[in-house]
N, C-alpha and C positions, 0 to 999 in steps of 0.2 A: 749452716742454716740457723735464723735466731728460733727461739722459744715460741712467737708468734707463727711464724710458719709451718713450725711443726704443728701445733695447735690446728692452724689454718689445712693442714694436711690431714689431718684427723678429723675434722670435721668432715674436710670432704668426701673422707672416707666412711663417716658414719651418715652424711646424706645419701651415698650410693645406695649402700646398705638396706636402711629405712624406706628409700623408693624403690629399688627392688622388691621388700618385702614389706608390706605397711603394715603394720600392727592392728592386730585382727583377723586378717584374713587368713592367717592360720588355720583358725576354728571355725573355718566353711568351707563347705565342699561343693557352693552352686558358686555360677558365674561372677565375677566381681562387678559390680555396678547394679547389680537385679536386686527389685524389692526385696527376692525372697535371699536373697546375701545378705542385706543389709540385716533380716530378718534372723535371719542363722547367730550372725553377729552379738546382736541384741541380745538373743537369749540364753546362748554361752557366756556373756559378757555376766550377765546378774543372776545367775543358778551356779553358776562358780564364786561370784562374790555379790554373796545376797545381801550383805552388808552394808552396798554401795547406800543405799535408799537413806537409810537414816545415817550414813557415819557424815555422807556429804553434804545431805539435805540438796538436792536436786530442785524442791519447791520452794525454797525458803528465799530465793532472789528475785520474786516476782518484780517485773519496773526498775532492777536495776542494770545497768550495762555490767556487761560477763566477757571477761577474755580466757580462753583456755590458749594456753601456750603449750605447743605440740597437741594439737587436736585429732591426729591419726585420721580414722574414718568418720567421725564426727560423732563418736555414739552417745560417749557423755555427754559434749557439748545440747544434743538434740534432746536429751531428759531435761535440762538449763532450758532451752526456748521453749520445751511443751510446760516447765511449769512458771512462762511469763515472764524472763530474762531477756534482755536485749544484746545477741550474743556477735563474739567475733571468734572465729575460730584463726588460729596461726598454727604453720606447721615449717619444718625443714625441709620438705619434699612434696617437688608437684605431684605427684600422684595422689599422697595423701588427698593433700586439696582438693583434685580433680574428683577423687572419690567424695570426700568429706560434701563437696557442691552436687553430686548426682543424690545424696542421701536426703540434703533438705530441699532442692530445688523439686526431686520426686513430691515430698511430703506440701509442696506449696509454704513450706516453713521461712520466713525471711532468715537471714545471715550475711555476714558478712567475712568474707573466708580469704587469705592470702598466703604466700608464701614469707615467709620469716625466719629470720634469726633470731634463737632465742637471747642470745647476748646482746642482739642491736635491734630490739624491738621499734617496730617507725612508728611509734606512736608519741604523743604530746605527752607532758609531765602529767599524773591526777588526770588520766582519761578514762579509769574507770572504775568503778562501785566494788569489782571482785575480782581477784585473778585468780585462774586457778590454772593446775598441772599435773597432772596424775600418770607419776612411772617415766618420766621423760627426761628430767632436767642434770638426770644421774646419770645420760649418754653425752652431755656436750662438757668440752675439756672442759671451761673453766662454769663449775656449776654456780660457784657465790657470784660470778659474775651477772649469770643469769638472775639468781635471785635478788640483785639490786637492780638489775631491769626492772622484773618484775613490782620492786618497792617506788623505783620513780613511776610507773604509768599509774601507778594505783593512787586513788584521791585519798585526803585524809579521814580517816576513819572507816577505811574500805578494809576489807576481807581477800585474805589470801589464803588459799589450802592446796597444799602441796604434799606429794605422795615422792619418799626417796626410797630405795632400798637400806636395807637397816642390816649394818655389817655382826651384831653381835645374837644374832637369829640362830634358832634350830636347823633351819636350812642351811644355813653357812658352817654352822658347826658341825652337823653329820654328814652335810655333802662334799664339802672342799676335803675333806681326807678320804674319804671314798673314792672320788674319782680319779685323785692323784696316786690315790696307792693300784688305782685298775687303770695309772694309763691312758686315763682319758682326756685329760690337762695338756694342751702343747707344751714344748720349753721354748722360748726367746724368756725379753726381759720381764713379763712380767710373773708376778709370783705367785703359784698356783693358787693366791686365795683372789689374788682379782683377776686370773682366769677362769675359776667357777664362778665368780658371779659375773663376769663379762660373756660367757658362754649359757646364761640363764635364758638369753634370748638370741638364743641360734650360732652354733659355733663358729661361723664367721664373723658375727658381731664384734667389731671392731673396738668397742668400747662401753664400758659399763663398769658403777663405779658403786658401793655399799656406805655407809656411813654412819657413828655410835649417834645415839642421840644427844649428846655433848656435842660433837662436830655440826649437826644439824642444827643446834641450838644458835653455837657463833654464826654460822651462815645466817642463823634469822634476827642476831642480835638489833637490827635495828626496828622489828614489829617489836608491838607491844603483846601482853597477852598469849606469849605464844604454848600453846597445848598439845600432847604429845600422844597421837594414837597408835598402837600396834597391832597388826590383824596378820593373814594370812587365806590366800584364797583356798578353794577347796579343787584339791586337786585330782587329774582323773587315774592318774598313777597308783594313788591310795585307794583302800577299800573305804568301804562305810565308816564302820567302826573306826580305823582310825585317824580318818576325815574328824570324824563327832571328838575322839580325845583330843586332837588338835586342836579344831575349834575352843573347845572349852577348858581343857588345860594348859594347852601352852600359845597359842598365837596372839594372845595379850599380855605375854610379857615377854616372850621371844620370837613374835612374828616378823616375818624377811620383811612386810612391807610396813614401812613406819608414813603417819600421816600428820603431820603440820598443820595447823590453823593458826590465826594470828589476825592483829588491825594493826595497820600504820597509823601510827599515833596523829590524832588531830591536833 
């Protein structure tokens, strides 16, 4: 089997995955597709990272066209069209979509929603004003691939913000030996450090990948401007206290979620 197939094997495998399970609905416990789901959603989504607000600026694309690539249940996407973005959501699984469309079609919110590939985006060169990705692009094999997708739809002087997992984190450093010394790591090929961070989102997840911000740097080497943010959400595992130490001493300089900004140079 070439290298393509396997690839093409893995993806399918990480489609089944994400449509069985769509990211988000984790953190609800009402019906899927009901207001008050999408509501549950929402508010777990920013009381665990309350940071979203200003790290992404949700208002700041007023009139511009907005691609989010892997748009899950459309949550961020839908803070993009409340603050006056002209949005397209793309996702690897129907269901996402199906969901992601009951969430703005409920709200009367225009969108434009489809299924995709984030490697073989069907869009024209320079379609649009901003791309963004948040947590996604670090589940499909080849991620620079995606992220020159991402650089040809984008016009020039457009904005891209991208959220990878960040391999040289507190999380990876105290949990990839923890779980491997309790056991909790499977064995095949791969090596219990990208089995804990492949298992950060649900043990059967097939795939999930971390990266220095050096390696994230080359994958952006062809933005200009690109800027390097480090956070960490607040988790429900932690107490208060050391939610607050985390926050404020270490998830900006070893926080697991690392976040990308940049323009394609006009």
């Amino acid at each position: 089997m070439t290298t393509e197939q396997n690839a093409e094997q893995l993806k399918q495998k990480v489609r089944e995955y994400w449509n069985a399970n769509p990211c988000g609905t984790q953190f609800a416990h009402t019906d899927w597709g009901t207001k008050e789901f999408f509501d549950e959603v929402e508010r777990f989504r920013y009381s665990s990272q309350p940071f979203m607000k200003e790290l992404v600026g949700f208002d700041r694309f007023a009139g511009k066209r907005l691609l989010e690539i892997g748009c899950g249940l459309g949550t961020d996407l839908f803070q993009f069209a409340r603050g006056g973005a002209s949005v397209t959501g793309t996702d690897l699984t129907p269901r996402s979509i199906e969901l992601a469309k009951a969430r703005f079609d409920m709200a009367g919110v225009p969108a434009q929603m489809l299924v995709a590939d984030a490697e073989n985006l069907p869009f024209e060169n320079d379609s649009f004003d901003v791309v963004y990705s948040f947590g996604v692009l670090h589940h499909t094999p080849n991620t620079e691939k995606a992220i020159r997708e991402a650089y040809r739809v984008l016009r020039p002087g457009g904005t891209i913000i991208l959220m990878l997992y960040h391999k040289h984190s507190l999380h990876v450093y105290l949990g990839a030996p923890l779980y491997w010394l309790a056991g909790k790591i499977r064995k095949g090929s791969l090596s219990a450090l990208e089995n804990y961070i492949r298992i950060y989102d649900g043990d059967e997840n097939p795939l999930g990948k971390a990266y220095s911000r050096s390696e994230a740097r080359r994958m952006m080497r062809n933005f200009s401007n690109v800027r390097v943010t480090l956070c960490d959400p607040i988790r429900r595992k932690y107490s208060r206290p050391l939610n607050t130490v985390n926050q404020l001493l270490f998830a900006r300089w070893l926080g697991f979620w690392m976040v990308l900004k940049g323009k394609k140079p006009a």
